[in-house]
C-alpha positions as CSV (number, residue, x, y, z in Angstrom):
1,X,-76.8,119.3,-227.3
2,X,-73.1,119.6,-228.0
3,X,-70.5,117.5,-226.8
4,X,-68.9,119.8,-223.8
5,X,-72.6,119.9,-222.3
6,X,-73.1,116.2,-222.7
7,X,-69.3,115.7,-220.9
8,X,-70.1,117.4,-218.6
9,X,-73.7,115.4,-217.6
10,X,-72.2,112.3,-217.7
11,X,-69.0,113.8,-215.4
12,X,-71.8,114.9,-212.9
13,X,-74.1,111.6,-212.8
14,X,-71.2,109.5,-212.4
15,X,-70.0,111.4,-209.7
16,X,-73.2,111.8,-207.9
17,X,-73.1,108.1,-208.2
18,X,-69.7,107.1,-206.8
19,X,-70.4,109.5,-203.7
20,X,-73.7,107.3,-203.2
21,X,-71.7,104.5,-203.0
22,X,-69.0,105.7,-200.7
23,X,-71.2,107.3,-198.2
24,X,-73.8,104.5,-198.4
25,X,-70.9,102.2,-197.3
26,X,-69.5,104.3,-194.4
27,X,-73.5,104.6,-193.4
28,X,-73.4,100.5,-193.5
29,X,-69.9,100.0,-191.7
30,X,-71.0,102.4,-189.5
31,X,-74.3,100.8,-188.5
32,X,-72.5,97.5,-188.2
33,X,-69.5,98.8,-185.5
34,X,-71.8,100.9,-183.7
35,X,-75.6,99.5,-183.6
36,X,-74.3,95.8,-183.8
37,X,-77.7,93.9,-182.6
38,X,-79.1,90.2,-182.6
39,X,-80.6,89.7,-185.7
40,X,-84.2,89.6,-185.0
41,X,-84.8,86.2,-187.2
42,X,-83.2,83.5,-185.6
43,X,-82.3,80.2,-187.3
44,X,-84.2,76.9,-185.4
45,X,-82.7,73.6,-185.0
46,X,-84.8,71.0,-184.9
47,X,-83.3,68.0,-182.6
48,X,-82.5,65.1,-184.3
């Protein structure tokens, strides 16, 4: 392979990977402000 081809691979992965990241975190902040829930395990305290 020569050099602009292998460029231009590592230009594409790395951008497929920071747009992973970006929309994975609007997906979580998202989920957070809009389907905010009780967490379904619930710490127990034990009395003293």
């Amino acid at each position: 392979m020569n050099d602009a081809s292998q460029l231009a691979t590592a230009m594409v992965a790395i951008t497929f990977t920071a747009m992973l990241l970006i929309t994975g975190q609007w997906f979580v902040d998202y989920q957070l402000e809009h389907e905010a829930r009780a967490p379904i395990v619930r710490m127990v305290a034990l009395p003293p």
